[in-house]
C-alpha positions, 0 to 999 in steps of 0.5 A: 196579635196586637200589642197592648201598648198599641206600639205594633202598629207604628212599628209595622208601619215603619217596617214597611218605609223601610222595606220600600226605601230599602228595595229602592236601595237595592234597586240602585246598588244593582244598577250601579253592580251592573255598570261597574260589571260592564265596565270590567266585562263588557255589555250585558246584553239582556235583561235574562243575562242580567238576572242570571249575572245576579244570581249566579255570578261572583259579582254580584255575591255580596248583594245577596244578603240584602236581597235575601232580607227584602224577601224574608221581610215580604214574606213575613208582612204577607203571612197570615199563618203568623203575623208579625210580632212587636219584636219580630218586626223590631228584629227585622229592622235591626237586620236592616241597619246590620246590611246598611250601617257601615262598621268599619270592618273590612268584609266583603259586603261592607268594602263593597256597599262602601265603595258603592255609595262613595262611586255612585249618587243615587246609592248615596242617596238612597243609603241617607234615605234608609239610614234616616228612616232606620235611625228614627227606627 
């Protein structure tokens, strides 16, 4: 479906920086997670052990909501069924700055993004990144 004031195009195209940037984002938060976990606990030893922490270990709770979004916006960029719409992909980067920009509300998942970004470098670097991309958005 195209947009007739061929706005889709650029949009869609933004959608998928944000998209890369946002997964190099999370990429970032887990490593940080996991070295702020392996302070507390002590080594993880494996690459499963590590996947099985994130899925499943209170630890990494607050960095699902992000992980759930980078999914959901895979799999609406891969539908054939239903292409994405002008507004579904405005939508879909309106999520994106919801789990990025930080409010000031003491939720969980904001003290800790927070917290992250403020501990660790790359994170910092990669949140400027996306915020800049999403405020172009």
């Amino acid at each position: 479906m195209s947009s007739p004031d061929g706005s889709l195009q650029p949009t869609l195209q933004r959608l998928k920086e944000v998209r890369g940037t946002f997964l190099q984002l999370h990429k970032a938060l887990l490593e940080a997670e996991r070295q702020s976990y392996e302070y507390t606990h002590g080594r993880i030893q494996s690459r499963g052990e590590f996947f099985q922490l994130v899925i499943g270990h209170e630890w990494f709770d607050w960095l699902r909501p992000m992980s759930k979004f980078i999914a959901h916006v895979d799999d609406r960029l891969a539908s054939k069924d239903e292409p994405v719409t002008l507004d579904q992909a405005k939508e879909l980067l309106e999520q994106a700055k919801e789990l990025v920009y930080l409010k000031g509300e003491q939720e969980l998942e904001e003290t800790r993004y927070y917290q992250a970004v403020q501990r660790d470098p790359e994170v910092a670097f990669m949140h400027i990144k996306v915020s800049r991309l999403l405020s172009d958005a």
